[in-house]
PyMOL Python script that loads the backbone (N, CA, C, O; Angstrom):
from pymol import cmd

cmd.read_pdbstr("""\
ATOM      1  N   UNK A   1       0.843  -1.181   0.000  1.00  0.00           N
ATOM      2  CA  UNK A   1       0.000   0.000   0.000  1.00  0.00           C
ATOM      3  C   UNK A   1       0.886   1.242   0.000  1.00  0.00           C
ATOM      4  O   UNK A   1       2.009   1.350   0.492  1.00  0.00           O
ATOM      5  N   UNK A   2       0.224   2.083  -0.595  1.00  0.00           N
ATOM      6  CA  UNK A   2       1.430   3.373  -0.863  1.00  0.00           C
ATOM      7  C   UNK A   2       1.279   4.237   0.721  1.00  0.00           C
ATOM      8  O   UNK A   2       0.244   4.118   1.377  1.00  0.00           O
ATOM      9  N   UNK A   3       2.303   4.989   1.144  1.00  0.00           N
ATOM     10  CA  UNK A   3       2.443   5.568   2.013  1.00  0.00           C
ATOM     11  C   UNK A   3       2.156   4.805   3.457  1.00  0.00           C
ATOM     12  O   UNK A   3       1.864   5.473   4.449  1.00  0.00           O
ATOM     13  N   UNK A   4       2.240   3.636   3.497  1.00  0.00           N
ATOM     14  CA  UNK A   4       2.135   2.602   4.511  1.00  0.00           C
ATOM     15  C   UNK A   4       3.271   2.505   4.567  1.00  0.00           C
ATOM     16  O   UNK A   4       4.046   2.637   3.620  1.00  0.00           O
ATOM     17  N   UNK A   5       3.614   2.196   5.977  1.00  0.00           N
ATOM     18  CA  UNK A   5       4.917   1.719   6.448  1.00  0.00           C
ATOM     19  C   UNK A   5       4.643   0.505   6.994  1.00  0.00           C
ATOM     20  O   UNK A   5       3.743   0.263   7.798  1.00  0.00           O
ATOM     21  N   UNK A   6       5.779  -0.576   6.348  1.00  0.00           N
ATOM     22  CA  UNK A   6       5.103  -1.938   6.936  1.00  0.00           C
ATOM     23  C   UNK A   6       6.729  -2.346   7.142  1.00  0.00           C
ATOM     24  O   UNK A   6       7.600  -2.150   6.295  1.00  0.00           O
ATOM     25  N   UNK A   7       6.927  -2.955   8.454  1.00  0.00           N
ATOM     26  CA  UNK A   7       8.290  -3.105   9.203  1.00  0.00           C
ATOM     27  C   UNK A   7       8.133  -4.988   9.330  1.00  0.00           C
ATOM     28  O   UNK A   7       7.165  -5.705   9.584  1.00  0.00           O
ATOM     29  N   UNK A   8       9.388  -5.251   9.057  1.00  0.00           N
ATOM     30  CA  UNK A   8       9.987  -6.840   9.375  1.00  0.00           C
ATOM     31  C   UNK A   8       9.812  -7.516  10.907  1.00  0.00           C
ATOM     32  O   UNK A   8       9.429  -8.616  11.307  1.00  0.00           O
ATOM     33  N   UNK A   9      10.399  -6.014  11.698  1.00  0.00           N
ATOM     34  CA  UNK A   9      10.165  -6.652  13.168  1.00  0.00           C
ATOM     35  C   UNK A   9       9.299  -5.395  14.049  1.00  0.00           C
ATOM     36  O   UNK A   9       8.949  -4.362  13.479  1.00  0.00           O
ATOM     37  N   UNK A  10       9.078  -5.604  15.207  1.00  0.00           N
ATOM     38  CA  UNK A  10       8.902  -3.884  15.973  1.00  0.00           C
ATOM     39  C   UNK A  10      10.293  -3.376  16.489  1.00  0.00           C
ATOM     40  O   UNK A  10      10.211  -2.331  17.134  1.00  0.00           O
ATOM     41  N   UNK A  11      11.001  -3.668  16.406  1.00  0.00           N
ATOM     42  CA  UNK A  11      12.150  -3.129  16.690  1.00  0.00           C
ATOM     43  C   UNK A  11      12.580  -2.251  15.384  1.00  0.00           C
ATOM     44  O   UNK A  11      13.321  -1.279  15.527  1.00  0.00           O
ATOM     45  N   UNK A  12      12.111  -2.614  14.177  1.00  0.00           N
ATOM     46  CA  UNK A  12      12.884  -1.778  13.110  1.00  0.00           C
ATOM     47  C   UNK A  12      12.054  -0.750  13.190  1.00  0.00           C
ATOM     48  O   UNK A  12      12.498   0.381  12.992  1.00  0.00           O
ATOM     49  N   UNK A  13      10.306  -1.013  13.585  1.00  0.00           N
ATOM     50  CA  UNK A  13       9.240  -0.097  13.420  1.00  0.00           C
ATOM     51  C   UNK A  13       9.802   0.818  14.132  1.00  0.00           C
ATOM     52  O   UNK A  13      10.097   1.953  13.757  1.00  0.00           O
ATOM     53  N   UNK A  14      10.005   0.218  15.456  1.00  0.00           N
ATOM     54  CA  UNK A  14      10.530   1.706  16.707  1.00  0.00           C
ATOM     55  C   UNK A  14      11.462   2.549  16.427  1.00  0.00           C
ATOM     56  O   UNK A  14      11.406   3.742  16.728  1.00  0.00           O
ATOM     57  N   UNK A  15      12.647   1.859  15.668  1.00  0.00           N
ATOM     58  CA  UNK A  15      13.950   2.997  15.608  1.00  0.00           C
ATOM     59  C   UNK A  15      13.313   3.551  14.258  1.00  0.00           C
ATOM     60  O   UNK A  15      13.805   4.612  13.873  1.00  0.00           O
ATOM     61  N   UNK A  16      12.341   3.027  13.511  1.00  0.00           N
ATOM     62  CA  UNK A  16      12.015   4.253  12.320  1.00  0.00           C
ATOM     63  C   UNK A  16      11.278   4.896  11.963  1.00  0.00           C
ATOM     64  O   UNK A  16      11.111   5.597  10.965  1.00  0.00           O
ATOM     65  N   UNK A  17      10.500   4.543  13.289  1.00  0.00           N
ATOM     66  CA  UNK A  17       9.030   5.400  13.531  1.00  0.00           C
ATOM     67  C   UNK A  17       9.461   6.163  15.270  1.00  0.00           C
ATOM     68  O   UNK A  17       8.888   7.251  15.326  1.00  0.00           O
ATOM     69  N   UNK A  18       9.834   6.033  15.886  1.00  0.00           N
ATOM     70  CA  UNK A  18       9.604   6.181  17.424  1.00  0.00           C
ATOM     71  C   UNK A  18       8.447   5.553  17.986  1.00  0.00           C
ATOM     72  O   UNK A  18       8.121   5.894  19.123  1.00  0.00           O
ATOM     73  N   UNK A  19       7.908   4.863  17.499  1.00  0.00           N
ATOM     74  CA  UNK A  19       6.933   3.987  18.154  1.00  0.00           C
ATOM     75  C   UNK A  19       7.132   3.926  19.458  1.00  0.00           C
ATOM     76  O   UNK A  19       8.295   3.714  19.802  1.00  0.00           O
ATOM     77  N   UNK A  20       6.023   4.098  20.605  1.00  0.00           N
ATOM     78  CA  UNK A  20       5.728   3.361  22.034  1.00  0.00           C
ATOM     79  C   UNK A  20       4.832   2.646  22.381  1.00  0.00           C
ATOM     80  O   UNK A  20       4.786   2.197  23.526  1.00  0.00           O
ATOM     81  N   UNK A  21       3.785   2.347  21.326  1.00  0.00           N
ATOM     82  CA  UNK A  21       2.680   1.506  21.896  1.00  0.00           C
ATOM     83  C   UNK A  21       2.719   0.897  20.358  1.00  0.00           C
ATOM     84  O   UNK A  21       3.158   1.329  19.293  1.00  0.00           O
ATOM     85  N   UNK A  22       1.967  -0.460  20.810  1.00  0.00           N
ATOM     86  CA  UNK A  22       1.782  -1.756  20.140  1.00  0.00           C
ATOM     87  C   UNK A  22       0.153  -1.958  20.166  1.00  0.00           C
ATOM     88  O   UNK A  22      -0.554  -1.373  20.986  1.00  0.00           O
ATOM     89  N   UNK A  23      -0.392  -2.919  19.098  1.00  0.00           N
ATOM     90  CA  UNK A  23      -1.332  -3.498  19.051  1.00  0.00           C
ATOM     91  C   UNK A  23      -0.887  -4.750  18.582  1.00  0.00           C
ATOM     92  O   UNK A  23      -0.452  -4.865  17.436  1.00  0.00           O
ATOM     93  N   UNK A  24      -0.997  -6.236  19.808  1.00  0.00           N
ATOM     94  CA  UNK A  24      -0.652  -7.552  19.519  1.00  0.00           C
ATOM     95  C   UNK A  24      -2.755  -8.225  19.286  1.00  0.00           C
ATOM     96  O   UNK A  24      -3.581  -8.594  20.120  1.00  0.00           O
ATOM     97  N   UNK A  25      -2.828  -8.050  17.520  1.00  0.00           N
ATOM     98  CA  UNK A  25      -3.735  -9.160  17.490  1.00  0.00           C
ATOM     99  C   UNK A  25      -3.452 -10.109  16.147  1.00  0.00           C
ATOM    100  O   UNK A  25      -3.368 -10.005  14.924  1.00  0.00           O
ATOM    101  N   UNK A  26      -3.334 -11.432  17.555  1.00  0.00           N
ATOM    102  CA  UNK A  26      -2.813 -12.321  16.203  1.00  0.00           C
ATOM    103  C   UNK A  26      -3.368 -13.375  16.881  1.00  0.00           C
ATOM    104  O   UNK A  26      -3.839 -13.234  18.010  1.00  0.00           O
ATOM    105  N   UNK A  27      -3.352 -14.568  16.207  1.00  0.00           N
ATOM    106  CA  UNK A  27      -3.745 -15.883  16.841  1.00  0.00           C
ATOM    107  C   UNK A  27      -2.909 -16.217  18.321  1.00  0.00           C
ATOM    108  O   UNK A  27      -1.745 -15.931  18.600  1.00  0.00           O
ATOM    109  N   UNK A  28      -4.041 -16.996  19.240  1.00  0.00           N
ATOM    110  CA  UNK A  28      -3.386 -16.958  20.117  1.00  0.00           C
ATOM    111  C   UNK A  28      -1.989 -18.098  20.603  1.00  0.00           C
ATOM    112  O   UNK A  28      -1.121 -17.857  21.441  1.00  0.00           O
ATOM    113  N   UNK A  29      -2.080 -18.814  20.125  1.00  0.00           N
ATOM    114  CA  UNK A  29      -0.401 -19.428  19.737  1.00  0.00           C
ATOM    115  C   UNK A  29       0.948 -18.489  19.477  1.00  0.00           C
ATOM    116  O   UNK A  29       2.122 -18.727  19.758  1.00  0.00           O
ATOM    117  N   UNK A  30       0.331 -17.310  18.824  1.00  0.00           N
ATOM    118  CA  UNK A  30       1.668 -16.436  18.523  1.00  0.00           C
ATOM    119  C   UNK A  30       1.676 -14.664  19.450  1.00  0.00           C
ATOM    120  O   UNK A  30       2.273 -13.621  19.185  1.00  0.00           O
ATOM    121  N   UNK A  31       0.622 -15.076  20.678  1.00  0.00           N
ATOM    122  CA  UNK A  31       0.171 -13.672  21.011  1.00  0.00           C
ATOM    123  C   UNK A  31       1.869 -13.447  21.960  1.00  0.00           C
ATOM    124  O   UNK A  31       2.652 -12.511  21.799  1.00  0.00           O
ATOM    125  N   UNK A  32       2.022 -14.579  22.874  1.00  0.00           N
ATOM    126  CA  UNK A  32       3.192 -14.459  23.877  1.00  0.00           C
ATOM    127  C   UNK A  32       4.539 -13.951  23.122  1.00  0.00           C
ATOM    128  O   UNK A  32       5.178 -13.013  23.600  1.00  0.00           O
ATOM    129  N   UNK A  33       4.924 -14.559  22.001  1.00  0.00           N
ATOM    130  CA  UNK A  33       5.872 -14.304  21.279  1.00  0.00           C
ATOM    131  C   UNK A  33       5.571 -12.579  20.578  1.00  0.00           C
ATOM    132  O   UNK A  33       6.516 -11.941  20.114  1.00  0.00           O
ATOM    133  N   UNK A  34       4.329 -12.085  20.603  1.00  0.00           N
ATOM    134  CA  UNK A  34       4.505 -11.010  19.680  1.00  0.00           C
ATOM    135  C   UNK A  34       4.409  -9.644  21.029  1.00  0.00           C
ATOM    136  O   UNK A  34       4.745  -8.487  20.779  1.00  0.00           O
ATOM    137  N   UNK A  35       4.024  -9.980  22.063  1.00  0.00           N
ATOM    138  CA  UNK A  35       4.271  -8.974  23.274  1.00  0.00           C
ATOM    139  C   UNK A  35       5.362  -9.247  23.302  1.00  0.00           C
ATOM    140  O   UNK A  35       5.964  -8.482  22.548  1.00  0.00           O
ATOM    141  N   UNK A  36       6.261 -10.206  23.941  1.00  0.00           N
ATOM    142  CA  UNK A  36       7.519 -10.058  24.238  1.00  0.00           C
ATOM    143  C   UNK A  36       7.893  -9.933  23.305  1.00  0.00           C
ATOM    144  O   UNK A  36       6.718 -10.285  23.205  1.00  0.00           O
ATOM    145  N   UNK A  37       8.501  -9.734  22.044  1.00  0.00           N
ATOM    146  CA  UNK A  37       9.168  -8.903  20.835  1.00  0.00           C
ATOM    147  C   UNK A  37       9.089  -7.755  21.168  1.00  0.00           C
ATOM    148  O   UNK A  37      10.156  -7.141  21.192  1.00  0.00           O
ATOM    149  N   UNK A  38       7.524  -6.827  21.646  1.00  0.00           N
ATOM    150  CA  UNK A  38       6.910  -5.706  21.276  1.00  0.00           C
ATOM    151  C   UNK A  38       7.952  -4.854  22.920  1.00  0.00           C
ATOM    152  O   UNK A  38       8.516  -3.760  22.965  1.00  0.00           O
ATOM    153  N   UNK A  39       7.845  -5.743  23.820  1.00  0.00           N
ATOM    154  CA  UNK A  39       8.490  -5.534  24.692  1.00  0.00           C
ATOM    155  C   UNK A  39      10.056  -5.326  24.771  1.00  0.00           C
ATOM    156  O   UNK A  39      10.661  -4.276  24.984  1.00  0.00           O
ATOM    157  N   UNK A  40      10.495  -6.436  24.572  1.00  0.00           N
ATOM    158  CA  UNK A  40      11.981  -6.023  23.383  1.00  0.00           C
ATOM    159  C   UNK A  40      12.590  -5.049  23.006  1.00  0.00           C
ATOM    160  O   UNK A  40      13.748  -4.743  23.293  1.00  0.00           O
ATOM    161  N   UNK A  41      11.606  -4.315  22.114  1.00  0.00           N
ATOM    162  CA  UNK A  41      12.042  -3.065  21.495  1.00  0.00           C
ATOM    163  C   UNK A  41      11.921  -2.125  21.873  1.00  0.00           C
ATOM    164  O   UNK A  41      12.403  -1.122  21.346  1.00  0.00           O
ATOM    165  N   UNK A  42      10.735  -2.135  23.680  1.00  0.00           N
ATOM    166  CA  UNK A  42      11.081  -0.587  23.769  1.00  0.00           C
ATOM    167  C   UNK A  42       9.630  -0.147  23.755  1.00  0.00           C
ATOM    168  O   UNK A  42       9.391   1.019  24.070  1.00  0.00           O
ATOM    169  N   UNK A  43       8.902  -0.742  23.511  1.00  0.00           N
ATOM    170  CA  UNK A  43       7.251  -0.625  23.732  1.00  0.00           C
ATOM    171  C   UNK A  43       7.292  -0.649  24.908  1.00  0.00           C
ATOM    172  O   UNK A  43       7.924  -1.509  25.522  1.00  0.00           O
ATOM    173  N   UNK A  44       6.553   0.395  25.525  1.00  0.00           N
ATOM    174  CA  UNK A  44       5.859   0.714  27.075  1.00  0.00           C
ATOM    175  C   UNK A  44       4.199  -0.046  26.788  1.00  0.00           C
ATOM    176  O   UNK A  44       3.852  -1.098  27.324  1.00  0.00           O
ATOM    177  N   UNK A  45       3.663   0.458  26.195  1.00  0.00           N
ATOM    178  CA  UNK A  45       2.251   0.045  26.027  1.00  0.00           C
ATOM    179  C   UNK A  45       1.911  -0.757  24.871  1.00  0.00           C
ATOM    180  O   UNK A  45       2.246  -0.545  23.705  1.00  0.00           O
ATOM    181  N   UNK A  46       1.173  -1.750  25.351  1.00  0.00           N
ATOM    182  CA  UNK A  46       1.241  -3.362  24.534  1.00  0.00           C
ATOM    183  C   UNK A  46      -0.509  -3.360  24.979  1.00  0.00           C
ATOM    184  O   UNK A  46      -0.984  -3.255  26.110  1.00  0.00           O
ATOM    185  N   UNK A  47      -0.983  -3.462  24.112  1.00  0.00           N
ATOM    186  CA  UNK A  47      -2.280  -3.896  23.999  1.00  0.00           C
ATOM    187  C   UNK A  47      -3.060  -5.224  22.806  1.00  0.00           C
ATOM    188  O   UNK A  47      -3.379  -5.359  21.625  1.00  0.00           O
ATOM    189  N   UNK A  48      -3.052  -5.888  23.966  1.00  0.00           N
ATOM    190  CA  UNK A  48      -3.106  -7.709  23.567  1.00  0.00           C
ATOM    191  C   UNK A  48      -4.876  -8.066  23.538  1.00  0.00           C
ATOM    192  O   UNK A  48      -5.533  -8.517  24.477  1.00  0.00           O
ATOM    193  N   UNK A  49      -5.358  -7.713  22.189  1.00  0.00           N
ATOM    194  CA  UNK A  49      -6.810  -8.588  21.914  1.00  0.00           C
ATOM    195  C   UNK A  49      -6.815  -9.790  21.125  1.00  0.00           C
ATOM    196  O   UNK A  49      -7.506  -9.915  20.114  1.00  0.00           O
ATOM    197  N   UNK A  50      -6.057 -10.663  21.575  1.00  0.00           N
ATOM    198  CA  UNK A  50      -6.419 -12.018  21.519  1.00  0.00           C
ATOM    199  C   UNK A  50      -6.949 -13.010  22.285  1.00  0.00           C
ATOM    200  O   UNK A  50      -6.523 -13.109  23.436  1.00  0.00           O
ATOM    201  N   UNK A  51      -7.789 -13.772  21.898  1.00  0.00           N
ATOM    202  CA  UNK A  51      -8.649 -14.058  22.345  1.00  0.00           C
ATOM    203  C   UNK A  51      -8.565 -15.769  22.610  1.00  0.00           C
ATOM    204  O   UNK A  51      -8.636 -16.564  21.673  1.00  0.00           O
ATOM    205  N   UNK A  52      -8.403 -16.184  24.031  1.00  0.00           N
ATOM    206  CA  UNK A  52      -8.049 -17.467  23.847  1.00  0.00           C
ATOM    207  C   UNK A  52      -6.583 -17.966  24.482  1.00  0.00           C
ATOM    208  O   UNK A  52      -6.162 -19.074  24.813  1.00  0.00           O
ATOM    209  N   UNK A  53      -6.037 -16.693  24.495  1.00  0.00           N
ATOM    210  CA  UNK A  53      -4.598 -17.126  25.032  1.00  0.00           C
ATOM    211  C   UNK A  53      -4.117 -18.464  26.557  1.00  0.00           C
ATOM    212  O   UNK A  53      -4.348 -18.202  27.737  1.00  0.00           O
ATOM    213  N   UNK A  54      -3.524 -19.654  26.129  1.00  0.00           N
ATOM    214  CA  UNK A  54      -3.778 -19.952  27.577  1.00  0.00           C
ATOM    215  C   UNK A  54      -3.446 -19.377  28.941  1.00  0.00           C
ATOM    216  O   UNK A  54      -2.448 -18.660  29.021  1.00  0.00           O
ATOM    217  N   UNK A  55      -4.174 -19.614  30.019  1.00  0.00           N
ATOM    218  CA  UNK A  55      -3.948 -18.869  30.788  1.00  0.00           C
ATOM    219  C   UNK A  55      -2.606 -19.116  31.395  1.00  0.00           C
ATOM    220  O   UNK A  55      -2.286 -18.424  32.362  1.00  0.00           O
ATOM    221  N   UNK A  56      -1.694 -20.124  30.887  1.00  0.00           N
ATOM    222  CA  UNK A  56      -0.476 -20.706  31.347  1.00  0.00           C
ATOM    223  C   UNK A  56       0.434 -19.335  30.520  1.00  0.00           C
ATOM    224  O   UNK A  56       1.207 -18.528  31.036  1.00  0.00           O
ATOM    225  N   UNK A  57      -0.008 -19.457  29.067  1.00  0.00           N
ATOM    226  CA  UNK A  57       1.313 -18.748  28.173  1.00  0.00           C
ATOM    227  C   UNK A  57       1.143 -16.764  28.325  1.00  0.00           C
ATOM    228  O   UNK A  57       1.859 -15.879  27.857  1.00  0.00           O
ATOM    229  N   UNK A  58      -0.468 -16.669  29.417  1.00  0.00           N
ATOM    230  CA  UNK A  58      -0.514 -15.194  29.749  1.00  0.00           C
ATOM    231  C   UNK A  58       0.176 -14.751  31.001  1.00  0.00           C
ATOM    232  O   UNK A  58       0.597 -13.594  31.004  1.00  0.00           O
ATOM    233  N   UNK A  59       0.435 -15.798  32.510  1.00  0.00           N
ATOM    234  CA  UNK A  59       1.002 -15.714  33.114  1.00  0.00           C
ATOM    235  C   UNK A  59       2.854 -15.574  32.635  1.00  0.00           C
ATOM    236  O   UNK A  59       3.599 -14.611  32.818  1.00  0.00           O
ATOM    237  N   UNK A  60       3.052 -16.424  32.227  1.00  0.00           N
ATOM    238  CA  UNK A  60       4.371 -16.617  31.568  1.00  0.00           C
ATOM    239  C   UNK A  60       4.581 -15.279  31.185  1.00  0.00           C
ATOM    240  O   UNK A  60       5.542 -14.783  31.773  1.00  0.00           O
ATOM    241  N   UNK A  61       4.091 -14.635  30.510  1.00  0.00           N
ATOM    242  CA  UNK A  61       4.616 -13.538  29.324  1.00  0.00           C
ATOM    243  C   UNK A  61       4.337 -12.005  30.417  1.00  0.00           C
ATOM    244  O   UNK A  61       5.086 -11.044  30.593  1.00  0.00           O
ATOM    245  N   UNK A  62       3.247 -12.234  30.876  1.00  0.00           N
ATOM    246  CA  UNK A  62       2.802 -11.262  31.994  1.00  0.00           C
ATOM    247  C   UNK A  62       4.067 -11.137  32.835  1.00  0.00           C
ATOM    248  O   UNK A  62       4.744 -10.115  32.719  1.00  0.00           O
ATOM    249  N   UNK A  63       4.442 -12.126  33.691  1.00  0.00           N
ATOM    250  CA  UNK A  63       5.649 -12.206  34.485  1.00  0.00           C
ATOM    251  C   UNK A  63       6.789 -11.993  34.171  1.00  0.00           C
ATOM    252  O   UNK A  63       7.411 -11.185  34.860  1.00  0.00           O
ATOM    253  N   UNK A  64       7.299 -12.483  33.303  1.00  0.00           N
ATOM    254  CA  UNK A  64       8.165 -11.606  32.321  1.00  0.00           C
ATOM    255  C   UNK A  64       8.584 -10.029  32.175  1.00  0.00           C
ATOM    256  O   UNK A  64       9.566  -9.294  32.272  1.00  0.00           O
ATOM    257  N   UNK A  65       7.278 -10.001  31.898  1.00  0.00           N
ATOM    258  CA  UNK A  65       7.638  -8.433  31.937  1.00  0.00           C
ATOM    259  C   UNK A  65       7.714  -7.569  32.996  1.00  0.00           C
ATOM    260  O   UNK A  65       8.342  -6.510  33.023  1.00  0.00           O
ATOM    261  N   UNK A  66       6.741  -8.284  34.282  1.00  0.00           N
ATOM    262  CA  UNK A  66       6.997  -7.473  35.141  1.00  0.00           C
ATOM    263  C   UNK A  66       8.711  -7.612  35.996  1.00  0.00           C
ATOM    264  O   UNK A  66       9.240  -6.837  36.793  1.00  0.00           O
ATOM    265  N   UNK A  67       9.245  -9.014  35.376  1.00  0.00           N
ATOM    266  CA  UNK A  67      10.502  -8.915  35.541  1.00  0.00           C
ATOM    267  C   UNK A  67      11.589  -7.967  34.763  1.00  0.00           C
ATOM    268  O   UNK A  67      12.546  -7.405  35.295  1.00  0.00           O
ATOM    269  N   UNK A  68      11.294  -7.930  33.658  1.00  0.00           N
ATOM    270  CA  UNK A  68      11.931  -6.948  33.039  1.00  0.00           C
ATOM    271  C   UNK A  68      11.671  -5.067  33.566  1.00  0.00           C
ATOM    272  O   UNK A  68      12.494  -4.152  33.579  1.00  0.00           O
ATOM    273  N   UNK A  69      10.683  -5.071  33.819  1.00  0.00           N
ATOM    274  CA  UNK A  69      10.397  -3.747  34.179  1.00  0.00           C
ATOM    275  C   UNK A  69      10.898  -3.134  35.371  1.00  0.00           C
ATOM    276  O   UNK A  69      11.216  -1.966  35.593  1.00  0.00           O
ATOM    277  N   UNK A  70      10.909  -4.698  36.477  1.00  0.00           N
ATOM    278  CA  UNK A  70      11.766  -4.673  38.162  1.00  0.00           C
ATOM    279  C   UNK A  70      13.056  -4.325  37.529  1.00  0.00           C
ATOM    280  O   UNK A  70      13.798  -3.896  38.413  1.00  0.00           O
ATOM    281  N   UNK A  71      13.718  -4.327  36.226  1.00  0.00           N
ATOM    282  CA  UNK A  71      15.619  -5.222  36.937  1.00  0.00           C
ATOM    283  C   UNK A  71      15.908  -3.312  36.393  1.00  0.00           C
ATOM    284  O   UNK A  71      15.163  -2.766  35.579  1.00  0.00           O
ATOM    285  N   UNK A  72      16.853  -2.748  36.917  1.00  0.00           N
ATOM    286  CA  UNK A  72      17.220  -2.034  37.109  1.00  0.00           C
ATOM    287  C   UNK A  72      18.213  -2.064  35.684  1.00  0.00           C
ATOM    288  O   UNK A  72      18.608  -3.053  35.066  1.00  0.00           O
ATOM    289  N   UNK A  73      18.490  -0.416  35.374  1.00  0.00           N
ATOM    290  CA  UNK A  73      19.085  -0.254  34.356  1.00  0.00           C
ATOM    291  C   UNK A  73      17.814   0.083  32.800  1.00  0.00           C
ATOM    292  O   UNK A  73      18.259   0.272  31.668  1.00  0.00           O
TER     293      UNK A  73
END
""", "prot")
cmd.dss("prot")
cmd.show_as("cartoon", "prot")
cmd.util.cbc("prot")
cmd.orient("prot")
């Protein structure tokens, strides 16, 4: 599409947009993997409408981050 910017990862999006917020909707098999990427790069705000996620792979990814957000630096 013309004047669309469409990026490989969110990390390329962020350094070439300044991106801070995310929208993760994708199947829920690939939701954990696409927050933590989104997280990765530098996204503060991650907003996850998928639907279905187990509640095993939302804890997991949830915790995560609040580990990443604790560690200093």
């Amino acid at each position: 599409m013309d004047g669309i910017p469409v990026f490989e990862t969110v990390e390329e999006a962020v350094g070439r947009t300044g991106a801070t917020a995310s929208m993760v909707i994708v199947p829920a098999p690939f939701a954990s993997s696409a927050v933590i990427e989104a997280a990765e790069a530098g996204i503060r705000l991650i907003v996850c409408l998928t639907e279905g996620i187990p509640a095993q792979d939302e804890a997991r990814f949830y915790n995560r981050l609040l580990e990443e957000h604790r560690a200093p630096g």
